[in-house]
N, C-alpha and C positions, 0 to 999 in steps of 0.2 A: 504494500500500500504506500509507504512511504516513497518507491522509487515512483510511481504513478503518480503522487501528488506531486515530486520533486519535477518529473517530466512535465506536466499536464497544467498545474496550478490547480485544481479541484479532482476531486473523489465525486464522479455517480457513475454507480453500474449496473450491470445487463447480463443475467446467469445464465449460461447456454446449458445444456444438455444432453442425455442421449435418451434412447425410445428402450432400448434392450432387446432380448429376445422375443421374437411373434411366438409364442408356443401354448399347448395348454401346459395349464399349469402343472399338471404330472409329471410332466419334461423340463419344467423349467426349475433350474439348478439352483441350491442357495448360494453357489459362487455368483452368479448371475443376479439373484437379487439383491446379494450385497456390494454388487459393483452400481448396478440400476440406482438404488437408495443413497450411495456417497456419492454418486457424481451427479445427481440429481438433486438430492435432497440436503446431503451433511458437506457438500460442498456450497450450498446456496445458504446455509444455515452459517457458514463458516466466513465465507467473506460477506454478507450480512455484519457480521459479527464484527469484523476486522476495521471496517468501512467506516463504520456508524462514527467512533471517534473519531478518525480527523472530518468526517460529514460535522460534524457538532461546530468542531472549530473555525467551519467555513459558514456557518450558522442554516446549515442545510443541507439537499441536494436530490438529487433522484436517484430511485430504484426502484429498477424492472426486472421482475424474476420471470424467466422461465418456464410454465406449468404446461400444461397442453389439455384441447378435450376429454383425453385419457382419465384427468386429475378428476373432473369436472363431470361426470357422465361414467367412464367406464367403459371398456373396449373390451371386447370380448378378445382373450389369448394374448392379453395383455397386461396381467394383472399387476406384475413387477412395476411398470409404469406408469398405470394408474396408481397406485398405492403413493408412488415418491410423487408424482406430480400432484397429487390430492393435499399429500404432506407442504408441499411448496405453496399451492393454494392455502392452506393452514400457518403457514408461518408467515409467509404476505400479509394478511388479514392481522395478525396478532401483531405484528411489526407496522403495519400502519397505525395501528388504535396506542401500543406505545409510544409510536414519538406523533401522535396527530396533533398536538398544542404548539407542534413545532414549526417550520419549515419544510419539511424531508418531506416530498411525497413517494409513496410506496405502493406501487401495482406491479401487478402479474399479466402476462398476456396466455391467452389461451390457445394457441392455433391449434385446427384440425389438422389432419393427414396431407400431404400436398403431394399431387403422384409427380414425384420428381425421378431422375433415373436412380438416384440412393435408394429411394421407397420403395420401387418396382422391383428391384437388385434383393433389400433385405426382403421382401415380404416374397418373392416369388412368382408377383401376382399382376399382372394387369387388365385392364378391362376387355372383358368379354371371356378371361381366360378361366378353366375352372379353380374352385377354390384349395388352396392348401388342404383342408382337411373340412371333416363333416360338419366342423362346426366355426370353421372361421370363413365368415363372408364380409371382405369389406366392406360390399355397397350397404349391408346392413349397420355395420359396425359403430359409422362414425355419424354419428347424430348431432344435427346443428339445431338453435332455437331459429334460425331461419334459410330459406332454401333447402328443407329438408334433408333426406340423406345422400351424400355423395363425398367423393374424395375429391378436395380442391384442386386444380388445374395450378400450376408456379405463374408467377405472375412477374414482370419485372418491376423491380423495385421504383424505378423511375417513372414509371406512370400510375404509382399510388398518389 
């Protein structure tokens, strides 16, 4: 933190992620969920942590963690990642309402599934193709409060 602040002149950050394994859960390893939960969760908890004090002495800043639909809803053959992202969504929330008299604003962003070639590659799967197994269908899977269900299309960033 300190070489960031020394480079930068302020501390706000932005926790990336990873998704873990697509499996069910009878295959899915606890080495697996204890990678999923540190580098999702006790990593987001960690620099959270780190942050905050020189954030105080700038008398603020932002943070945006990480979380995904997974966190928020629940993917089916995804349980590892929903769990940590739900977790990220819980400590968001609790880290907002601790420093809310303050300055710091603190949000999570949620994004759904994006069929990028990473997505396609880990999951196996792309549209029209059959499913991994009996019980993982993405078009089912990833459930939005609008445009109902679908895997998002990448978008480039520069026409958001």
């Amino acid at each position: 933190m300190a070489r960031l602040l020394a480079r930068h002149g302020r501390i706000d950050i932005s926790m990336p992620g990873i998704t873990g394994p697509t499996v069910d859960i009878e295959r899915y390893s606890l080495a697996d969920r204890r990678r999923v939960l540190d580098v999702n969760l006790t990593s987001t908890f960690l620099c959270c942590k780190a942050a905050i004090t020189p954030m105080r002495r700038q008398n603020g800043g932002r943070v945006v963690n990480l979380a995904s639909i997974a966190g928020k809803e629940g993917n089916a053959s995804m349980a590892g990642d929903a769990a940590a992202k739900a977790g990220v969504i819980a400590l968001t929330k609790s880290l907002g309402k601790e420093l809310a008299a303050t300055e710091f604003r603190v949000n999570a962003i949620a994004p759904a599934m994006i069929a990028t070639d990473l997505v396609r590659k880990s999951l196996r799967w792309s549209p029209g193709s059959p499913p991994m197994n009996a019980h993982f269908r993405p078009e089912r899977c990833f459930i939005f409060p609008v445009g109902g269900q679908r895997i998002d299309q990448p978008t480039p960033s520069s026409s958001l």
